[in-house]
ChimeraX commands (.cxc) that place a marker at each C-alpha (Angstrom):
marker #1 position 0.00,0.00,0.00 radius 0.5
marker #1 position 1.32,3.14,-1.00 radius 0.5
marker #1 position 2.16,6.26,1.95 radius 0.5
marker #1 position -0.43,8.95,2.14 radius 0.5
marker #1 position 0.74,12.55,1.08 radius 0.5
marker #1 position -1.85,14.43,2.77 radius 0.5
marker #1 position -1.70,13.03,6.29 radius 0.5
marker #1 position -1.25,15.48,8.91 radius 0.5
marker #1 position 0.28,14.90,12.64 radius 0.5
marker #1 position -3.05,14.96,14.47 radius 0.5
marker #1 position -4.71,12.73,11.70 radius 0.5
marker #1 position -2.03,9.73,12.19 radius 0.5
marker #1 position -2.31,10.24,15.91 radius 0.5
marker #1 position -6.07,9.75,15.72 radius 0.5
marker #1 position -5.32,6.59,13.51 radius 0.5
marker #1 position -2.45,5.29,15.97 radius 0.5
marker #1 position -4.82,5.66,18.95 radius 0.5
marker #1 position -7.02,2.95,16.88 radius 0.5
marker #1 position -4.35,-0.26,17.57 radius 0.5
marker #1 position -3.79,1.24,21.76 radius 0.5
marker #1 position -1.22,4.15,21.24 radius 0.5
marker #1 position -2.14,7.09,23.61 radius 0.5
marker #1 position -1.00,10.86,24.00 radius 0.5
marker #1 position 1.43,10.73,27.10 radius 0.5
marker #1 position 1.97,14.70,26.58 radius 0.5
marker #1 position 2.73,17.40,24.39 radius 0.5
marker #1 position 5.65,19.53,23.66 radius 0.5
marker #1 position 5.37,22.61,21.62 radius 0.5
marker #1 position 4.23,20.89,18.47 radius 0.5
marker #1 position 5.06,17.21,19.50 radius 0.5
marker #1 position 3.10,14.58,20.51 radius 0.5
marker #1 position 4.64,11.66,22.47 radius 0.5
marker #1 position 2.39,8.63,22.13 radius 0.5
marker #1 position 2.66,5.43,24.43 radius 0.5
marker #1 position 1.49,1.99,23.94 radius 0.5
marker #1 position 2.01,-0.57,26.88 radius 0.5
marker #1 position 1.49,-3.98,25.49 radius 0.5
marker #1 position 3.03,-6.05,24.58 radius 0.5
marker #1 position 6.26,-3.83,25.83 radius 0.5
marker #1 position 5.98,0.06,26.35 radius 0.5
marker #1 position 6.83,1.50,23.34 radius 0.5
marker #1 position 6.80,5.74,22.30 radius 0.5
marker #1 position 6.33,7.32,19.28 radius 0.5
marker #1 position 6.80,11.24,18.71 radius 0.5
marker #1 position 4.82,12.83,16.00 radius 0.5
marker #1 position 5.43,16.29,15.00 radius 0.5
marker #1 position 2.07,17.90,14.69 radius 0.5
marker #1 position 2.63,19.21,11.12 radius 0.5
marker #1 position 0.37,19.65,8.39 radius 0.5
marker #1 position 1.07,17.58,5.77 radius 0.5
marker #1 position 4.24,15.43,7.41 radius 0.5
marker #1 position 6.97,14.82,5.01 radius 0.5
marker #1 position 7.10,11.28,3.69 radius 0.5
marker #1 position 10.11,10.37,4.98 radius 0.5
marker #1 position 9.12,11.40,8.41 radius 0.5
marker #1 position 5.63,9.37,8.48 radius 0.5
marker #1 position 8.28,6.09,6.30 radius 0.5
marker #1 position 10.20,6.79,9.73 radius 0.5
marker #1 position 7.57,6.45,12.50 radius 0.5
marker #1 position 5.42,3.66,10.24 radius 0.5
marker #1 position 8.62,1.54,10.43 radius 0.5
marker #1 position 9.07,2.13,14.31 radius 0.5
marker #1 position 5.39,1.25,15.25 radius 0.5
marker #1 position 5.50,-2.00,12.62 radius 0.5
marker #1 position 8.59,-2.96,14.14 radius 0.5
marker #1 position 6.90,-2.69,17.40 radius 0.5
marker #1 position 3.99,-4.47,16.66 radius 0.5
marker #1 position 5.88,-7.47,14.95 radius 0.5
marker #1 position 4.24,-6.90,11.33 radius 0.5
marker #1 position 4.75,-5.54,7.64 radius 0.5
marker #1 position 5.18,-1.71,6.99 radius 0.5
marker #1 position 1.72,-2.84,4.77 radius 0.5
marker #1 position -0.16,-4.53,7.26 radius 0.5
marker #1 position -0.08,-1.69,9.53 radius 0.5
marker #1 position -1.21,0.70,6.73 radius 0.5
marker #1 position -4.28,-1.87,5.97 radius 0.5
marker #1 position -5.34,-1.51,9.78 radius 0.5
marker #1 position -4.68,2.51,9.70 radius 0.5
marker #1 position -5.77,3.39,6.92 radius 0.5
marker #1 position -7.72,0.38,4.72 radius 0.5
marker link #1:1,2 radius 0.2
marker link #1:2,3 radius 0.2
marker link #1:3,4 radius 0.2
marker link #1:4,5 radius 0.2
marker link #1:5,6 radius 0.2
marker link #1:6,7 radius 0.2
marker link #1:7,8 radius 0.2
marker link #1:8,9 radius 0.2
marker link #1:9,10 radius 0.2
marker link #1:10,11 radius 0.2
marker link #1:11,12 radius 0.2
marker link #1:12,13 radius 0.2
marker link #1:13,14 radius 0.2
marker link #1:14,15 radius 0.2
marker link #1:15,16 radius 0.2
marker link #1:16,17 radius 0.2
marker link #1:17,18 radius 0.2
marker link #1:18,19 radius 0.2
marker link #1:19,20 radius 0.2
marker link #1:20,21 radius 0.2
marker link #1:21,22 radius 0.2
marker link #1:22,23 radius 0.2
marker link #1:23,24 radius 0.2
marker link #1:24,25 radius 0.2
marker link #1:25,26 radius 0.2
marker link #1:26,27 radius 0.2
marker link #1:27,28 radius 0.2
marker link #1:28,29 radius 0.2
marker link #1:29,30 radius 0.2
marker link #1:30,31 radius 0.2
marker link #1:31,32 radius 0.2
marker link #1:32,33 radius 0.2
marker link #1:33,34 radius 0.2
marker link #1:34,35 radius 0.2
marker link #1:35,36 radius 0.2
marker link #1:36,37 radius 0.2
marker link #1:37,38 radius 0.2
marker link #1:38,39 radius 0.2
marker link #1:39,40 radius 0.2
marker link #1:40,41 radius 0.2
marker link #1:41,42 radius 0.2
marker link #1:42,43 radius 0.2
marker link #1:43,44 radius 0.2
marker link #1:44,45 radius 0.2
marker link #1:45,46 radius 0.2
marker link #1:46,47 radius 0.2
marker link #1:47,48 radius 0.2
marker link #1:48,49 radius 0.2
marker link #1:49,50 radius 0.2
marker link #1:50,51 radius 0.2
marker link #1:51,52 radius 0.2
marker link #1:52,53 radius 0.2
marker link #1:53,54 radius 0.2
marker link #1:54,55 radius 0.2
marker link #1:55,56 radius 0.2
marker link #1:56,57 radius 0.2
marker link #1:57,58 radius 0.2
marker link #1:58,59 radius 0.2
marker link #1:59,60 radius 0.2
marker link #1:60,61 radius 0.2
marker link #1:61,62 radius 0.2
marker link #1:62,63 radius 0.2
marker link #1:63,64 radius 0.2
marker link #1:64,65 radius 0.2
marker link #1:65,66 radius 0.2
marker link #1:66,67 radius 0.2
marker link #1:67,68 radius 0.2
marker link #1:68,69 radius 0.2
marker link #1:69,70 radius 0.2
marker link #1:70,71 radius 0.2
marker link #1:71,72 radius 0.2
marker link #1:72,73 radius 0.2
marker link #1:73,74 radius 0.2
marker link #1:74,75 radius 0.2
marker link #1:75,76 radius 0.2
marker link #1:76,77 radius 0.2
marker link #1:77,78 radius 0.2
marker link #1:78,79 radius 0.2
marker link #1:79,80 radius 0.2
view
């Protein structure tokens, strides 16, 4: 599945919060998001409108990692 070019900070928050991640806090225009199972795991999103592909390639990668699946899979349960 191809990236989205559109996708803004708050938007893939929203979409993260779907598979457990939740906003731990806020810095200036940075969200930290947490997940606790199966390990604790963060994720910081800038809150930019759009994000730069290689910044939303970046923090896809880290959360598939994470969750022990494709780069693809986690778009399908995002996004499809």
């Amino acid at each position: 599945m191809k990236l989205p070019r559109d996708l803004s900070g708050a938007q893939l928050a929203k979409a993260l919060a779907r598979i457990g991640y939740s906003t731990t806090r806020q810095t200036g225009s940075h969200l930290r998001l947490t997940i606790a199972s199966p390990s604790e795991h963060h994720v910081t999103i800038p809150l930019h409108d759009p994000l730069r592909v290689g910044t939303l390639a970046a923090i896809l990668a880290d959360v598939a990692d994470h969750q022990e699946m494709t780069r693809d899979e986690l778009l399908d349960r995002l996004f499809g």
